[in-house]
C-alpha positions as CSV (number, residue, x, y, z in Angstrom):
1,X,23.4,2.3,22.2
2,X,21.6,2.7,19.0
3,X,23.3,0.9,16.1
4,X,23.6,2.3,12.5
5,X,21.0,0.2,10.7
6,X,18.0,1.9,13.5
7,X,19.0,5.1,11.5
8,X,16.3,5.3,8.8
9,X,13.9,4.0,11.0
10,X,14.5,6.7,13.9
11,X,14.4,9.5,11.2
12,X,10.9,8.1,10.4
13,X,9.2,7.9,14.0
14,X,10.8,11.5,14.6
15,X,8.9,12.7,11.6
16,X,5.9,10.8,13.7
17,X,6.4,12.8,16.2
18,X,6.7,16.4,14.5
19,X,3.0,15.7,13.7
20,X,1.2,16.7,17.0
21,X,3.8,19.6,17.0
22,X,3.0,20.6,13.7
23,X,-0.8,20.7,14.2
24,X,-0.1,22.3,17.4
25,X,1.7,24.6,15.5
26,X,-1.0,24.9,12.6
27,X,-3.8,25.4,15.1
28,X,-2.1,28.4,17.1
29,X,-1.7,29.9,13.3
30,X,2.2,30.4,13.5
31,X,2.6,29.9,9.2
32,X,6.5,30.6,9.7
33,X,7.2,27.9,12.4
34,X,4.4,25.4,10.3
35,X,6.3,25.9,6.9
36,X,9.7,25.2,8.7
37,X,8.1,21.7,10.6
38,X,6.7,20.6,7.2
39,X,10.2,20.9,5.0
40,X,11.7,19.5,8.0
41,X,9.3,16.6,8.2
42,X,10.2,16.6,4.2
43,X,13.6,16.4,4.1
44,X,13.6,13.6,7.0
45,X,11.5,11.8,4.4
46,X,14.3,11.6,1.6
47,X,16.8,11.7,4.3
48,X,15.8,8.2,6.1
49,X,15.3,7.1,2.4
50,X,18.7,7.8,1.1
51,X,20.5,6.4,4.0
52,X,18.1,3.0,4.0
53,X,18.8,2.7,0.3
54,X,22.7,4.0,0.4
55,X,24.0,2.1,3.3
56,X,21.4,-1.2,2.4
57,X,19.5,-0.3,5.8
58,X,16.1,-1.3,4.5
59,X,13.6,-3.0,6.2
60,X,10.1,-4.5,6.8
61,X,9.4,-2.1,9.6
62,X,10.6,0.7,7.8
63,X,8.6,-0.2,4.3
64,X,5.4,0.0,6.9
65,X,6.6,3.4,8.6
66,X,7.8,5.2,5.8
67,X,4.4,5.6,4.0
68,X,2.2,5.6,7.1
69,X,4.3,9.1,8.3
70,X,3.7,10.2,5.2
71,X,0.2,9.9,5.1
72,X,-0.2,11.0,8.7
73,X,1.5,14.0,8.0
74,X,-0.6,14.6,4.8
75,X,-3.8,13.4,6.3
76,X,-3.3,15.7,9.7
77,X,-2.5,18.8,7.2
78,X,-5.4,18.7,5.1
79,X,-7.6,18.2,7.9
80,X,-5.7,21.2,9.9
81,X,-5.7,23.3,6.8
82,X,-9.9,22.5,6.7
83,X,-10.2,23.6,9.8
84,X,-8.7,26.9,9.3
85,X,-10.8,27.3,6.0
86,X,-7.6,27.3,3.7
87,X,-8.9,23.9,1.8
88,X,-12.6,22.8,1.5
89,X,-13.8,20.0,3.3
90,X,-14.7,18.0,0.1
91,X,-11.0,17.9,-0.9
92,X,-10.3,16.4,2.2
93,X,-12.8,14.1,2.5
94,X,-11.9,12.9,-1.4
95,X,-8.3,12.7,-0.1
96,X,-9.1,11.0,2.7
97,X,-11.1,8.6,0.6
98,X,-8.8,7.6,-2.0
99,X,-6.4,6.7,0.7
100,X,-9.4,4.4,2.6
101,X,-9.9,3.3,-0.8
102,X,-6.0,2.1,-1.4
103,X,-5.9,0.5,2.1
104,X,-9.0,-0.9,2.3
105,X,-8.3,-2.6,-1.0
106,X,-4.8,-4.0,-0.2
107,X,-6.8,-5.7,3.0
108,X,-9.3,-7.0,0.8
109,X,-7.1,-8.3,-2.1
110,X,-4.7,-9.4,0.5
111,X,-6.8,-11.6,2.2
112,X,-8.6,-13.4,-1.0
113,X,-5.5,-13.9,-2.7
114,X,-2.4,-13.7,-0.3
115,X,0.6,-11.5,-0.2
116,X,1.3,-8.5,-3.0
117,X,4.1,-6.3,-3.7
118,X,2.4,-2.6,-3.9
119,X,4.3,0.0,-5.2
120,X,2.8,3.4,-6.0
121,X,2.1,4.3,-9.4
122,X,3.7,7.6,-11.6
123,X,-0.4,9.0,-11.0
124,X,0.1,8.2,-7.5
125,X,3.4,9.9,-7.2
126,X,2.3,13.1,-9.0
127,X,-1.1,13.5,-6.5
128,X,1.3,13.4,-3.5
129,X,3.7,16.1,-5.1
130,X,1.2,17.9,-6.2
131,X,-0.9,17.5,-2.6
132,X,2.5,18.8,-0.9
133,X,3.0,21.8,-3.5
134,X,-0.6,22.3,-2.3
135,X,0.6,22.9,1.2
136,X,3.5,24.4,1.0
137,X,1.9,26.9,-1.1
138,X,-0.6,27.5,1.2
139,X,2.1,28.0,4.6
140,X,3.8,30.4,2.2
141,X,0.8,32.5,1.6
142,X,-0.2,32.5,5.2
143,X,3.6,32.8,6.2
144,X,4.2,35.9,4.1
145,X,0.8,36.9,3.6
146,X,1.4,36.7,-0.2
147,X,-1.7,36.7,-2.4
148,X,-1.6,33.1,-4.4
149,X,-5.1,32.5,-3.9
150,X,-5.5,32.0,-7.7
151,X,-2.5,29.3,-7.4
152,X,-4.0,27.7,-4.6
153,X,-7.6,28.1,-6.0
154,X,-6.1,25.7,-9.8
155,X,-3.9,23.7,-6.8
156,X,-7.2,22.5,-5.2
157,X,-8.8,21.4,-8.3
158,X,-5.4,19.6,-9.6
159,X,-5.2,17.9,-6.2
160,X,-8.8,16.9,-6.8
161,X,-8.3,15.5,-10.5
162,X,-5.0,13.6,-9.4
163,X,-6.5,12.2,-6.2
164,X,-9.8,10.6,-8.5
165,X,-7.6,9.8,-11.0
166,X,-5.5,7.7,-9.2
167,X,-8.0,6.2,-6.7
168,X,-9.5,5.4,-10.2
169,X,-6.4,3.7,-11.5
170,X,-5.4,1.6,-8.2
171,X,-9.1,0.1,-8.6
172,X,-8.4,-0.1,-12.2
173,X,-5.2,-2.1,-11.5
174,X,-6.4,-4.3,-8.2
175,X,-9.4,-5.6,-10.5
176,X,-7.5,-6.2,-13.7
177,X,-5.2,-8.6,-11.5
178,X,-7.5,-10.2,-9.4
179,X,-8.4,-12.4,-12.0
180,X,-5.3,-13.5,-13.1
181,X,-3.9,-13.8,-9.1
182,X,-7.4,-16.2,-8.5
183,X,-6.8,-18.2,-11.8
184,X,-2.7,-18.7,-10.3
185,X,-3.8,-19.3,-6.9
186,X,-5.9,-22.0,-7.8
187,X,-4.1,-24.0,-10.3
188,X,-2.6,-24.2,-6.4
189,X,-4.8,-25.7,-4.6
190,X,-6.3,-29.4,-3.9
């Protein structure tokens, strides 16, 4: 029997599993059913969200899940779309990057000065709108066969300028602190 407070955490490892579907789905080029699997994959994301947050469902597991289907989903998508030659591989790889960058820096920071609350930044928040607009925008035009190649073409360069940006301004961030988290820790130690 699954009780009420698995909810959130359910809707978040069925978005898991749209992802092979959806790149299924991407690589046998069917735009219509693609677009439908991400918005549903998008609106599971606010829909676990809401009812974690409404009915105080929160938890550890789902702080770690939440964000790692979203970047799975993001992450899979770019590639896909690469692969179809609808974004350039340097977007990708400079996506992909600034997410190594992120992680590999929480690790790092982490394990030289202990535990830290992370929460994304308002740069952070506007590259991953602006990296789903990006998609969406691109499953439309395939979908419909609409010609926004100028709106994708100034969508690739404004996912590019967020996704520096704010790989710029978590390193900004993570080394401003460091010193002042070292400084604490050791007025700590014996």
């Amino acid at each position: 029997m699954i009780k009420l407070y698995h909810l959130p955490n359910l809707i978040t490892l069925s978005r898991m599993a749209l992802v092979p579907v959806f790149i299924l789905v991407l690589e046998a080029q069917d735009y219509v059913l693609a677009l439908t699997i991400f918005v549903v994959a998008g609106l599971s994301d606010g829909l676990d969200g809401f009812i974690a947050k409404r009915y105080n469902l929160a938890t550890r597991l789902g702080a770690i899940l939440d964000p790692m289907a979203d970047k799975i989903l993001l992450v899979s998508t770019y590639v896909m779309l690469a692969v179809l030659d609808h974004l350039p591989f340097w977007l990708v790889l400079t996506v992909g990057f600034r997410d190594l960058l992120i992680i590999g820096g929480y690790l790092i920071y982490t394990s030289l000065v202990g535990e830290v609350n992370v929460r994304p930044t308002y740069l952070s928040k506007c590259n991953t709108v602006l990296q789903i607009v990006l998609v969406i925008i691109i499953l439309i035009q395939e979908a419909a066969l609409l010609p926004l190649q100028l709106i994708v073409d100034y969508g690739i360069y404004a996912v590019l300028v967020t996704t520096v940006a704010s790989g710029l301004h978590y390193l900004w961030i993570c080394t401003k602190r460091y010193p002042e988290a070292t400084s604490r820790s050791d007025q700590y130690q014996d």
